[in-house]
C-alpha positions in Angstrom: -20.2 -113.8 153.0 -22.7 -114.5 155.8 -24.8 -117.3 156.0 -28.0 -117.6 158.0 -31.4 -119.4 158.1 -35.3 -118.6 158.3 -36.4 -121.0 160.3 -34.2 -122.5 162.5 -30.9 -122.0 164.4 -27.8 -123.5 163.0 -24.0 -123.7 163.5 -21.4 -122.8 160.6 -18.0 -124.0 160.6 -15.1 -122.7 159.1 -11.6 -124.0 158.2 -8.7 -122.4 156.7 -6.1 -123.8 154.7 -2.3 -122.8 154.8 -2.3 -123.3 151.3 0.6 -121.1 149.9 2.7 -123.2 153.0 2.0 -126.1 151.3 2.9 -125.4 147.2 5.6 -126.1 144.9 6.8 -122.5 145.2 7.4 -122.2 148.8 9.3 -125.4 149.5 11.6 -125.9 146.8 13.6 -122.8 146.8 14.8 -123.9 150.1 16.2 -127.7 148.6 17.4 -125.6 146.0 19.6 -123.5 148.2 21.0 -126.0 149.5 21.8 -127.6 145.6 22.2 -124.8 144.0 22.6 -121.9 146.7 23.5 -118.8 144.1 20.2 -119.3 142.9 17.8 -118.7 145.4 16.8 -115.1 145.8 15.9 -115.5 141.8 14.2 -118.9 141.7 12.2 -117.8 144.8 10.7 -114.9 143.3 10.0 -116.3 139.5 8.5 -119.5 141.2 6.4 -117.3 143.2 5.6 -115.5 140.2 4.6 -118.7 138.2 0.8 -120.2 138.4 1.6 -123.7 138.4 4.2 -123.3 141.3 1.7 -121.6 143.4 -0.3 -125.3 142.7 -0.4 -127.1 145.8 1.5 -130.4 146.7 -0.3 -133.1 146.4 -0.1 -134.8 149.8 -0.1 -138.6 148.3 3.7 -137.8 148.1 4.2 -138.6 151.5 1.2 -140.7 152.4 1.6 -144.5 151.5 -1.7 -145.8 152.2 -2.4 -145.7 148.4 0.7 -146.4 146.3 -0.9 -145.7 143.1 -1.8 -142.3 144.5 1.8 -141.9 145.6 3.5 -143.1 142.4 1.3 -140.6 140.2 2.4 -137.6 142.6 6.0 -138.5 142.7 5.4 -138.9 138.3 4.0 -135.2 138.5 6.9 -134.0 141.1 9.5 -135.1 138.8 7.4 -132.9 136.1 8.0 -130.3 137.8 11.5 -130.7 138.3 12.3 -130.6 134.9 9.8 -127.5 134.0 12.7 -125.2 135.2 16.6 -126.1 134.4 17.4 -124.5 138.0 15.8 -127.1 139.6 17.3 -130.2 137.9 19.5 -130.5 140.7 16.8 -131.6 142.8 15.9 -135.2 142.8 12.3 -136.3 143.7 13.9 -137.9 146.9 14.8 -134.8 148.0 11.5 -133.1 147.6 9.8 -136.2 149.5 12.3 -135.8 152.0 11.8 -131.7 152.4 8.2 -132.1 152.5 8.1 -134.9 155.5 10.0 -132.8 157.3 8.2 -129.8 157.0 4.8 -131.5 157.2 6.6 -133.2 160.5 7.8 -129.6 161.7 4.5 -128.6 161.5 2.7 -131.7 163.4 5.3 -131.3 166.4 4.3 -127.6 166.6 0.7 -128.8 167.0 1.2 -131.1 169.3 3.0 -128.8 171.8 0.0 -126.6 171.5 -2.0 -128.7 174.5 -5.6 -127.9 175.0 -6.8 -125.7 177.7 -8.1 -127.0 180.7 -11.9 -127.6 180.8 -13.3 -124.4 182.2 -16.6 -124.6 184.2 -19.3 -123.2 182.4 -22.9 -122.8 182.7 -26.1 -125.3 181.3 -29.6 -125.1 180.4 -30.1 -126.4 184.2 -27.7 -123.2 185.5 -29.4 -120.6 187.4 -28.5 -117.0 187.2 -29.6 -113.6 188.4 -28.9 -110.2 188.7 -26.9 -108.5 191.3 -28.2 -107.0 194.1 -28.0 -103.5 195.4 -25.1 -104.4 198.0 -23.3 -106.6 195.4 -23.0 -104.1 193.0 -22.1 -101.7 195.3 -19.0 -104.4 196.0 -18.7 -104.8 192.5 -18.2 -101.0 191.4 -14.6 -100.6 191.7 -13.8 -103.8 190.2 -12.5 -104.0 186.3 -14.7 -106.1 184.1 -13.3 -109.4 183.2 -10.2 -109.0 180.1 -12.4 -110.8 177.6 -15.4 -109.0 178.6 -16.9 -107.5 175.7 -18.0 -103.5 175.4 -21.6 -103.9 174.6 -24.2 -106.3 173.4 -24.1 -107.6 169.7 -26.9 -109.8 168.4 -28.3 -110.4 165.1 -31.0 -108.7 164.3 -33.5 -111.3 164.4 -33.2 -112.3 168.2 -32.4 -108.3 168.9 -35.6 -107.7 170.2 -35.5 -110.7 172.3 -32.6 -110.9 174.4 -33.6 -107.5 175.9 -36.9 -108.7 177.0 -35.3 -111.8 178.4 -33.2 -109.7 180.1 -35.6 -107.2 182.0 -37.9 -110.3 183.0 -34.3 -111.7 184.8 -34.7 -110.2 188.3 -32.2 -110.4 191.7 -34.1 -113.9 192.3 -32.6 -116.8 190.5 -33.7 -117.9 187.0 -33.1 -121.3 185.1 -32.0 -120.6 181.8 -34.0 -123.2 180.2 -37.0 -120.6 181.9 -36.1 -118.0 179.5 -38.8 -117.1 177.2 -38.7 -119.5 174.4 -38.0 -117.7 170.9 -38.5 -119.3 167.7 -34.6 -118.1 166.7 -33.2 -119.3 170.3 -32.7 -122.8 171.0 -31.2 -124.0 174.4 -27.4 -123.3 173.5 -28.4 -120.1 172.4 -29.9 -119.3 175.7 -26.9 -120.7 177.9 -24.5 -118.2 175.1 -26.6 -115.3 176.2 -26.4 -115.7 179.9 -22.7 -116.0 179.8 -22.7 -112.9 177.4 -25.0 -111.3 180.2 -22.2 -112.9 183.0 -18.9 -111.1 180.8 -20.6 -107.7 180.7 -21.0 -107.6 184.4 -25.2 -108.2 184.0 -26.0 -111.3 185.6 -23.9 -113.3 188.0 -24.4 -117.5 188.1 -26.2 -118.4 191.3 -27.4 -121.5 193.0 -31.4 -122.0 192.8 -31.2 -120.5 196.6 -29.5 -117.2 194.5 -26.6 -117.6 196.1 -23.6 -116.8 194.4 -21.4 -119.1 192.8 -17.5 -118.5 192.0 -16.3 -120.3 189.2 -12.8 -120.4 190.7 -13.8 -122.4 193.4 -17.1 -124.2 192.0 -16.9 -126.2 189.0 -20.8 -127.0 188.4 -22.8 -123.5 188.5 -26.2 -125.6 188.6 
């Protein structure tokens, strides 16, 4: 599905959920090899197979800020203890106690993921420009950046624009917010396109002077 608007710019977001992590059928075969270990392979693949086990757990199991909530999920985890005689082994403790720990597996291998450090990047009040004649004749033998994309992509509403942006940029330096204003391309939109223009080897980011700036060694192209 693609969403888009008439009028206006806009921002989508999307989230994905691990769901079939987080169900009945994925975490108790494993409390259930450890009950009941000649039953695994089997239980594995008929919970899998089952709709109700592909349900997820309700996460009130493990949260205690609303003990009602919690008491009517452990009530529905005993349930479905006792919907399969394989798993009557398994007491609700021990399904509280799997799930914490894989919820808590799961949190710690999040947390070790630290954030990248802040990268300089341009604004609305960056200049850029193009390169000149002895800059690119510097610049010929040198790779394009690893994340640089092979081409401009651009929705078909602003295609026509970003070209003619990009023919009025000459080898003296621009402010982004001076691009030509287009009903589809707010001031992010602008500052995206210049640092599409900067990956594909099209404009470099210069001081209003035009001279160039390294991001290695500057940390405010403005």
């Amino acid at each position: 599905m693609q969403a888009f608007t008439t009028e206006a710019p806009s921002l989508h977001l999307t989230i994905a959920l691990a769901t079939h992590d987080w169900c009945w059928a994925k975490l108790l075969p494993g409390i259930a090899a450890h009950h009941l270990p000649e039953t695994q392979v089997q239980l594995k693949k008929d919970l899998e197979a089952s709709v109700p086990m592909r349900h997820s757990i309700p996460p009130s199991l493990i949260c205690g800020t609303c003990k009602e909530a919690q008491t009517a999920a452990f009530t529905a985890t005993e349930e479905v203890l006792r919907s399969d005689e394989r798993l009557k082994g398994i007491s609700g403790e021990a399904v509280v106690a799997a799930f914490r720990s894989k919820i808590g597996l799961h949190n710690a291998l999040q947390d070790k993921l630290s954030p990248p450090a802040a990268q300089p990047c341009l604004t609305q009040d960056s200049f850029v420009r193009r390169f000149t004649d002895e800059e690119k004749e510097q610049n010929k033998n040198q790779p394009l950046r690893p994340t640089a994309q092979q081409g401009l992509v651009a929705r078909d509403e602003i295609a026509d624009a970003l070209p003619e942006i990009l023919a009025n940029i000459s080898t003296s330096p621009v402010q982004i917010r001076a691009f030509k204003d287009f009903y589809l391309l707010c001031g992010f939109s602008k500052v995206c396109f210049a640092m599409v223009c900067m990956d594909l080897g099209l404009l470099c980011a210069c001081d209003s002077n035009g001279i160039q700036i390294d991001f290695s060694t500057d940390p405010s192209p403005t």
